[in-house]
N, C-alpha and C positions, 0 to 999 in steps of 0.2 A: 504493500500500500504506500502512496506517495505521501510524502511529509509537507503539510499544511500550515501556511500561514492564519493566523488568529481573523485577519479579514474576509478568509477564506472556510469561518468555521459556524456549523447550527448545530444547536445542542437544544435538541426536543423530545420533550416528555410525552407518551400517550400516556395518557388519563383517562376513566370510564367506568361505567357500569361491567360488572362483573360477566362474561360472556357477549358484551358490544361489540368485540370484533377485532380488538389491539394485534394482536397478535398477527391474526391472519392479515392486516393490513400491512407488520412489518413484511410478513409473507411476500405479498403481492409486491411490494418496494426494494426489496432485495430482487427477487427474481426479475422485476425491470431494468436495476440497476445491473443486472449480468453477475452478482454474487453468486447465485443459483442456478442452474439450468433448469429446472423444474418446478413448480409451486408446490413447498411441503403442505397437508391439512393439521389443524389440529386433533381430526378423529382419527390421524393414523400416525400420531405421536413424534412427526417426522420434518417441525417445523422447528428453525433456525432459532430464538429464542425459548421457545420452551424447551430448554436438552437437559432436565432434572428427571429422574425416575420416578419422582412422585407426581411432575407436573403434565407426564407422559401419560402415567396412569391414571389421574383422578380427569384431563381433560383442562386444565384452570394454570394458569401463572399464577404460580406459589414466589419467584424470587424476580427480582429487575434483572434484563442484561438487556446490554448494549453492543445495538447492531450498527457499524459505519457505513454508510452510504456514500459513493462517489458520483455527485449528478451536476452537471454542464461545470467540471475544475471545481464544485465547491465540495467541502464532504460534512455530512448531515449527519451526528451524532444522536442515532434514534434509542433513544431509553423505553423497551417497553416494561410496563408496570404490571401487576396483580391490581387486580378490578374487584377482587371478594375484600372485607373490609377487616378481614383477620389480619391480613400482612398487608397491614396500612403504613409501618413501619418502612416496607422496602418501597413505597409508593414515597415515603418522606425524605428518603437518602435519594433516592431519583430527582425528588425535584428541586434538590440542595445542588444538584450537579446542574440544571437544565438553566435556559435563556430564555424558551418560549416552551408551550403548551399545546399538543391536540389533542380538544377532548371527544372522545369518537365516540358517537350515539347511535344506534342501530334504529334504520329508519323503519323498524318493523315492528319495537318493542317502544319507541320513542323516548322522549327524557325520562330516566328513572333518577334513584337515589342516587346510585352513583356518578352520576353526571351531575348533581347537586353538589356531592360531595367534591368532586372534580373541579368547580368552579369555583365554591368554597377555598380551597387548596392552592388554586390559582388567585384569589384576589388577596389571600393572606401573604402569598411571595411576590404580589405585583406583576406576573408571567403576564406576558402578552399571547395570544390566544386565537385558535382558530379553531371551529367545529365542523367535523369531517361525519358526513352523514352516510354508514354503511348499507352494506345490506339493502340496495337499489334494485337489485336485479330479482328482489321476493316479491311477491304478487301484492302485496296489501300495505308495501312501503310506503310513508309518505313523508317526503321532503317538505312538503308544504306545514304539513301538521307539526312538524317537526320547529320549522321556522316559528311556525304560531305561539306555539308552550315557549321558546325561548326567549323571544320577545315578551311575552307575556310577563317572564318570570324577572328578566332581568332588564328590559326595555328595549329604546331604538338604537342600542351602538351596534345590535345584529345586524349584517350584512351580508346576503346573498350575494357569492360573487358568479355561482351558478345558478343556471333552473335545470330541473330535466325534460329532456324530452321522452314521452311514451308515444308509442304504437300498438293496438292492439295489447293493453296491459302490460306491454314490456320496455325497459329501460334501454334506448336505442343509441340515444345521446345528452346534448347537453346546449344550452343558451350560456354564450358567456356574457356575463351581464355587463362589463367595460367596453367590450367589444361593439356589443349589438348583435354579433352574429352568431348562428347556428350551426352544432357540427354533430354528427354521427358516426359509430363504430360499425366502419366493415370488415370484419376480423380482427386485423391487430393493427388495420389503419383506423383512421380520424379524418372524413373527409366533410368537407361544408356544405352544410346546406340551409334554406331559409328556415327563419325563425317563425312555431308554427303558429297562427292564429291566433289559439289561447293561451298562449307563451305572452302575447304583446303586451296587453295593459300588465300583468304583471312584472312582464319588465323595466314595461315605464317607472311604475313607483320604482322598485329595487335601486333601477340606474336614477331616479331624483335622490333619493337615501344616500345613494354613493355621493353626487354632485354635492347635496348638502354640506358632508362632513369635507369633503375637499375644499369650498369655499373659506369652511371655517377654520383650516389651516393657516392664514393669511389674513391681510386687509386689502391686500391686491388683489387675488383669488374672490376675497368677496364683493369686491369694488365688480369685478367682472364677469358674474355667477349673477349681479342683481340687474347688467347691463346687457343681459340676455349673450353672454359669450359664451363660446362652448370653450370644453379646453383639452389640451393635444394626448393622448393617450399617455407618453411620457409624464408629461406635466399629473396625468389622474395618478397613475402610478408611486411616482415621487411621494405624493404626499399622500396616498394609502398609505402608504409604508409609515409612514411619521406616523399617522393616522393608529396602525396597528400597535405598534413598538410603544408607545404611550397606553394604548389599551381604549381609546376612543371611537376606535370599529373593532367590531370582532368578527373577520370573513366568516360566512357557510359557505361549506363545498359539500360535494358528495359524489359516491360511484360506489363500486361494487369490487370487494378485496377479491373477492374468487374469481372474478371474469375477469380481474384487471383492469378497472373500468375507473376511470377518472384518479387518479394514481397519481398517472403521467403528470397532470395540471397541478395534483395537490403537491409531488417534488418538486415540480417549475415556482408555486408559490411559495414554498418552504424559504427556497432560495432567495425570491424577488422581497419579498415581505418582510420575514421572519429577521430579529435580530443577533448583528453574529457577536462574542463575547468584547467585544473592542468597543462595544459600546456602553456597557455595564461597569459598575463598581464594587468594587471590592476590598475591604479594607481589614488589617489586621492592626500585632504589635508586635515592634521591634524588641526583643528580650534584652539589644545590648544596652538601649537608648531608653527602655518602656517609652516612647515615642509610637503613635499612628505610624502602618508600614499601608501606604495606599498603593494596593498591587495594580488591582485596576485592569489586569489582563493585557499587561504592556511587557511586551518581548524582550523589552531594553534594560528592563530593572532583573535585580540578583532573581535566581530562581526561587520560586516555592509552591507546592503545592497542598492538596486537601484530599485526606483518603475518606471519599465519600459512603465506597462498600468493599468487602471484604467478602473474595469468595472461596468458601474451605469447602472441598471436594474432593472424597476419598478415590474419585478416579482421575482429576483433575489434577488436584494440589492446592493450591496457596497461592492467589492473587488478590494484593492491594488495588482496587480501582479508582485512579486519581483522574482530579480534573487539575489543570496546570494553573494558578492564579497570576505565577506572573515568572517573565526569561523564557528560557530553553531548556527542557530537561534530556539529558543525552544520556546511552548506553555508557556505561563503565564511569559515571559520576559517582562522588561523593557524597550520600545527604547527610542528614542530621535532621533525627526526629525528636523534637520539643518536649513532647510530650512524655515520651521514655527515656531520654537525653542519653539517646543510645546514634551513631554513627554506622551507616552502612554504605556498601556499596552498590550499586545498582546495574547489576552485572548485563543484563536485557530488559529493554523495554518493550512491551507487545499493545496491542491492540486488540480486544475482542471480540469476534465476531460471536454474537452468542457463546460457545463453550470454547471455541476453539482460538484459539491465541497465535497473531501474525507479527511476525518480530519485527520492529520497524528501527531507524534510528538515533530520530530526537521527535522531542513534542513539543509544541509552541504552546506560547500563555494562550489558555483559554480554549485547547482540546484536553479528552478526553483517552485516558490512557489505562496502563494497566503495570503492578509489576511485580515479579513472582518471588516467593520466598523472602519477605521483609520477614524476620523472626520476630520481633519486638512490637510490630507496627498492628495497629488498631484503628478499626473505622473512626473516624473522626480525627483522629492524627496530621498533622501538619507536619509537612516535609520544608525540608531550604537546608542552608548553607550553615556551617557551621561559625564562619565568620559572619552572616547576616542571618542570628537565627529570630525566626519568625512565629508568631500564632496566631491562626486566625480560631474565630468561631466557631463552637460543635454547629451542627444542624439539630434543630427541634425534634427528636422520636419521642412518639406518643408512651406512654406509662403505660406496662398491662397489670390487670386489674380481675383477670378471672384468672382461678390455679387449680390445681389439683394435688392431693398426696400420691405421690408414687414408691416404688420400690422395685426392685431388679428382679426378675421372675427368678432366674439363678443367681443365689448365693454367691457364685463364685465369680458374676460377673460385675460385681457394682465398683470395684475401680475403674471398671473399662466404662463403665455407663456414665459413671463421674466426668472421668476423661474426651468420652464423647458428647456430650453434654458442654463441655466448656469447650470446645472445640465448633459445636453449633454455636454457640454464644458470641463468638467471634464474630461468625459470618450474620445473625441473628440478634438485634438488640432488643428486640421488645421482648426476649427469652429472657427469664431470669429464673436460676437456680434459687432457693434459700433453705438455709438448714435450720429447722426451729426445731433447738435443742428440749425446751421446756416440755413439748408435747412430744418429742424422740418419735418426728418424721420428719422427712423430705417432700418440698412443696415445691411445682415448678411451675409458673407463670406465663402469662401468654394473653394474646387478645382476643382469645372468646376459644369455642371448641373445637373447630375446625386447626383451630392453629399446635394447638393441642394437642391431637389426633396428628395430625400431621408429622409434627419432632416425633410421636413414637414410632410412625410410620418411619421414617426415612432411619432412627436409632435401629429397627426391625433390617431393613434392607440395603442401608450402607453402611453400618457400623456393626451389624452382625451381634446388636444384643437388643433384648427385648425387657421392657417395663411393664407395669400392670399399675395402671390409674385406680383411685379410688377416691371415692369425699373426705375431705379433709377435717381431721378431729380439730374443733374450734376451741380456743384456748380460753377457757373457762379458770375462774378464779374460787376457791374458797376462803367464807370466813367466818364469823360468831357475830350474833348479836347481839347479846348477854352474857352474863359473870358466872362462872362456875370454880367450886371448889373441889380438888379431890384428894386424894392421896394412893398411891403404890407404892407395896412392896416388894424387891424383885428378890426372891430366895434359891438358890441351886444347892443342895450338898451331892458331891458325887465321889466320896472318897478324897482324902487330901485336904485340900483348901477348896471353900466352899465360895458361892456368888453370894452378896448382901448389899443391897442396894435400897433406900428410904427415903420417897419425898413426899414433899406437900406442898401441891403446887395453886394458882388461882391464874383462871386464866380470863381477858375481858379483851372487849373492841377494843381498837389502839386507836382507831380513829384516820390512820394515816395509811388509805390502800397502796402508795408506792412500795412502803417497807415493807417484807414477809413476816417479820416479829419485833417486837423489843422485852430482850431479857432484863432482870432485875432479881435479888436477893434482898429479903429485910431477915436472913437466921440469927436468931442472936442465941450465946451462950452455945457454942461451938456442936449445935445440935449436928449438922454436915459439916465434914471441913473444910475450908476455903481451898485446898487442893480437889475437889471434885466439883469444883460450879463450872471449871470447862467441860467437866464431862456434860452436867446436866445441859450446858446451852451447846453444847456435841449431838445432845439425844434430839435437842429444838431443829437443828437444822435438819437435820436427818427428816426429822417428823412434816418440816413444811416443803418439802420436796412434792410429799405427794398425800392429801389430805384424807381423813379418814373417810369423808363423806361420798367422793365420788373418783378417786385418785386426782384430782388436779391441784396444782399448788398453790399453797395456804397462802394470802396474805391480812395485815393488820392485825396479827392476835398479838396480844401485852400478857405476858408468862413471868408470872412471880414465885419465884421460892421461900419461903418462908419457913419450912420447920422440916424434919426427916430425922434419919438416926441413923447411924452406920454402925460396924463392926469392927474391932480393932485388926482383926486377921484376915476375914472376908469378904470385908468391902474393897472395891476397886472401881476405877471409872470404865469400866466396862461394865457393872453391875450398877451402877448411880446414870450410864446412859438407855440401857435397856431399861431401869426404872422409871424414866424420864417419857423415854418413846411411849409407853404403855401409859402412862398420866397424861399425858398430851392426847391420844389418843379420846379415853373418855372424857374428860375434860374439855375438850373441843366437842362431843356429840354431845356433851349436857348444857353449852353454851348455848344453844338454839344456833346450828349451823346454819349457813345459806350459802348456794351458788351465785357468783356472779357471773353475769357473760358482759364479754365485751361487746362495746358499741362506736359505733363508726358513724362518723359525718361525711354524708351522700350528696352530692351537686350532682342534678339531673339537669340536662339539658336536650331541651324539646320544643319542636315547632307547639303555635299554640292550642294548633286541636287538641294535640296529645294529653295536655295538661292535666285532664279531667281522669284519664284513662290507667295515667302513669299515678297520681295523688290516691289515686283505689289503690293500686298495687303494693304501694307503698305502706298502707295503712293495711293490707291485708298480711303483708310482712313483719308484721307489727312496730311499722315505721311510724316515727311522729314527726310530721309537714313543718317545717321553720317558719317558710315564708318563700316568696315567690320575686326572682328580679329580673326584671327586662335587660336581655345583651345580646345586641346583634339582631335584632329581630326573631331572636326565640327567646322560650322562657327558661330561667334555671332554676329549679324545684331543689330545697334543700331541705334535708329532712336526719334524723335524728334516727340510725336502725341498727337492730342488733344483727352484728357479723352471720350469726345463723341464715339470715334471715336471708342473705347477698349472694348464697349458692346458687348458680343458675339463670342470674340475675341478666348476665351478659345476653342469654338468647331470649330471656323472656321480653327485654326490654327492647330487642333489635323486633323481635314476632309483635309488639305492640305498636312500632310508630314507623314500621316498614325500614328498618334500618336506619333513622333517623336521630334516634336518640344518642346520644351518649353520655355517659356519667364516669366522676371520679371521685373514691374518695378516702379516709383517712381515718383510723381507731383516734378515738380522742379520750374514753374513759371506761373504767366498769360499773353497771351497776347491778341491783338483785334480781334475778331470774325469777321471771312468775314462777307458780309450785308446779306448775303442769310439765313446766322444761327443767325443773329440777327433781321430779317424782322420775321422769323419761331419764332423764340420766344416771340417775342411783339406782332405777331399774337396769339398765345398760351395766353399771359396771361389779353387780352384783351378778348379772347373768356372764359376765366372761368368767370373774373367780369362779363361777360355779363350772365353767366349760375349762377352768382351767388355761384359759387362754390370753392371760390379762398382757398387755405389751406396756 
């Protein structure tokens, strides 16, 4: 592949509803471009970015790759995305790398959520934007409808720069709407012909819409747009492009990825439209000077770059995929990465075509790269010089928020499953491992269940071990809510020296649920002696590990000593903490014990139909409603719910508001468990001791 100046570079993200068409549209664009001799499908697993085993067999982009395109000297950096909302994550490192945006809408299912979401995503990075309307060549497509809902949704900067033509309910050609004229596909030509009848008036509006926004580039432009001048195709041109690159028009096109059909036009605008990185800023900070380093995607300044994703592949290998922020990055250079203040060398530099990696020789500010076996290096990692070393900014990934407990089906596998597992993690950040020692599981994280399912799929079929998911024990707290007194004696004779152990303990609320206890002694008159009160607050910790009531760990109990009696031979603090544990014991069940469960502060955010539908849900989880505040043109429902309550949460809340919804949230405190989830529990762990299976 030829080495590319930064004037000479697009860097475009497809965005979309989940099954819209991304993929097979990179499809059809490769096989134009002459990358391919053939058009792979995605039902026959044999398409250029999808080349994961999971994403072969389930049918769906599970990860982003990036496919280069070389069309009339310029080359077209195409990021396709996952469209399902699980790996939203690799949808957010794509568009940390990108310049512009297509969001591709199937003109047969028309705007959904994810083309919501898509635009959303685009107006929060400022991406300039075009919507590419698939799926032309299905009987019951409509581009028009299409225009309708998105006008509707987001106003008049939509602009039709096509219409189609139909025949006999088929997709034949195209009106281009600058032009004025009309063209049709005869095989794999495009020849002109008149624009047909009912094509006219609605070309009239489309081509006033365009005229409009061109005027208003200008004071000359509109001096001569009110003085009835027409103006030179060049001259419309020029200032679309302003036009787009501000985000003031947003082109519609459309065609058909399988036939190949309007493809050709949408590369031609890619090129003519679309902004290339020399026009963008970017800015970090100089670590020698902490001085602004404003890289800016200028060839001239020291190099540095941004490792946007990270692809760990047991048949692949290890590649960092950078975008260049600013110089030249060459084969056999020196970096230095910031972040790990580790120094390597950069022994080859490639390019990816989907899986396959083409060696090339330097990369200029502002394409798109790739490079293998960084040991140290991490998505979000900043590359540059060790004499100009640099950082710039992570990219925003979303928090996941649905987990599950697993464990390693074999015994013998759970280093490797650790090790693979962190090893996904890399390539994977909305993954997260966490070991919650208290409850002795393993929980692992992700953005709903599909994503979930997923990592044990691919742990199953490239890593060659398997987990077993299961709901996660919720970390429940206990404690007292009254003052009890007791006393034990702990007696052993068994030949020898015997066991004699004597306390009298009082145990009451502390008041303060962070601590697990606080100990204290009033013995007077040397009833215990002061060499066995560590045993006695020996027997305390022991005892608040794991409570009598339901095993989960004790806090806020206040444990007094006050009286006991020992044995000059037989006492020992092994016999004064075994006395201890057994007094704690009852004394904690005569205190009037209680469960606490944790509870978590929920921010729901939801268009405002939903509002009504989501505030049940929450109260039937025995959520309680804060209050309600307007952002962004939806609502965010905050509410008050116990952790129990969040299991499942994820798909119930995507089944209520059509994928719409999203929520996050945070344990903020414990409080007392009604009796019905405290009877279910001491039910629960009465019935394992009795199966014997207590973990």
């Amino acid at each position: 592949m030829n080495v590319y100046t930064t004037d000479k570079i697009r860097n475009v993200v497809l965005l979309g509803h989940g099954g819209c068409g991304k993929t097979s549209l990179v499809e059809a664009m490769a096989y134009l471009s002459g990358i391919t001799s053939r058009m792979g499908k995605v039902s026959d697993g044999n398409t250029v970015s999808d080349f994961g085993k999971e994403e072969q067999k389930r049918q769906i982009s599970i990860s982003t790759s990036v496919v280069p395109i070389e069309w009339e000297g310029i080359k077209i950096n195409v990021l396709d995305t996952p469209g399902f909302f699980d790996f939203v994550g690799e949808v957010e490192e794509a568009v940390s790398a990108a310049d512009a945006a297509i969001i591709v809408v199937s003109g047969k299912a028309g705007v959904e959520v994810g083309t919501e979401k898509a635009w959303e995503i685009c107006e929060k990075y400022k991406l300039p934007r075009f919507i590419f309307v698939t799926d032309m060549d299905v009987d019951n497509a409509s581009f028009r409808q299409v225009v309708e809902d998105m006008t509707k949704a987001y106003g008049k900067k939509m602009a039709p720069f096509h219409l189609p033509i139909r025949e006999n309910e088929k997709f034949v050609g195209y009106v281009n709407v600058i032009t004025e004229t009309g063209h049709r596909w005869q095989g794999k030509e495009v020849v002109d012909c008149e624009v047909p009848e009912y094509s006219k008036a609605n070309l009239q509006l489309c081509k006033d819409t365009l005229m409009e926004a061109v005027a208003e580039t200008s004071e000359e432009f509109m001096e001569r747009y009110f003085g009835g001048e027409t103006f030179s195709e060049a001259e419309i041109r020029a200032a679309l492009r302003t036009n787009v690159i501000d985000g003031s028009i947003v082109p519609m096109t459309m065609g058909s990825s399988i036939l190949c059909q309007g493809i050709y036009t949408l590369l031609d605008d890619i090129v003519k439209y679309m902004p290339s990185p020399e026009n963008k800023e970017i800015a970090g900070v100089s670590l020698k000077t902490n001085e602004i380093f404003e890289a800016n995607y200028d060839f001239a300044k020291t190099k540095s770059a941004y490792i946007f994703k990270t692809i760990v592949d047991p048949f692949i290998g290890k590649y960092s995929l950078v975008k260049i922020c600013s110089g030249v990055l060459k084969a056999d250079d020196m970096i230095y990465n910031s972040d790990k203040d580790v120094e390597e060398k950069v022994s080859k530099l490639y390019v990816m075509q989907g899986s396959k990696p083409i060696e090339i020789k330097e990369l200029h500010a502002g394409d798109i790269g790739a490079i293998a076996k960084l040991t140290a290096a991490r998505t979000g990692d900043t590359l540059s010089t060790k004499a100009t070393a640099i950082k710039f900014g992570k990219a925003e990934i979303s928090t996941p928020y649905t987990y599950m407990r697993y464990h390693a089906k074999n015994k013998g596998d759970i280093d490797k499953v650790s090790q693979s597992l962190q090893k996904m993690s890399h390539e994977d950040q909305t993954m997260k491992v966490v070991n919650d020692a208290e409850n002795r599981q393993t929980l692992i994280y992700g953005m709903g269940d599909l994503h979930l399912e997923v990592i044990a799929s691919r742990l199953a079929n490239e890593y060659k071990v398997e987990i077993e998911m299961m709901q996660p024990k919720v970390a429940f707290r206990e404690t007292v809510k009254k003052n009890s007194d007791v006393e034990y004696k702990y007696k052993k004779q068994s030949g020898g020296h015997g066991q004699y152990g004597h306390v009298k303990m009082r145990f009451s609320p502390l008041g303060d649920l962070e601590k697990a206890y606080e100990f204290s002694q009033e013995v007077v008159g040397g009833a215990v002696p002061k060499n066995f009160f560590p045993a006695v607050e020996k027997g305390l910790q022991d005892s608040v590990l794991k409570g009598p009531l339901a095993a989960y760990p004790v806090v806020g109990v206040k444990a007094v000593l006050y009286d006991g009696s020992y044995h000059p031979v037989d006492s020992s603090e092994m016999a004064f903490k075994m006395a201890t544990i057994q007094a704690f014991k009852k004394g904690f069940m005569d205190a009037h014990p209680v469960l606490l469960e944790p509870i978590a502060n929920i921010k729901v955010t939801v268009p405002d139909a939903y509002t009504g539908d989501v505030m049940g849900d929450l109260n039937k989880r025995r959520g309680r409603v804060l209050g309600m505040n307007p952002v962004n043109g939806k609502q965010v429902i905050e509410a008050d719910i116990p952790m129990t309550g969040l299991f499942g949460y994820c798909t119930d809340l995507r089944s209520m508001t059509g994928g719409r919804g999203t929520y996050a949230y945070e344990f903020v405190r414990y409080e007392q468990a009604p009796s019905d989830v405290q009877e279910k529990e001491v039910a629960a762990r009465a019935a394992k001791v009795a199966e014997g299976s207590e973990d």
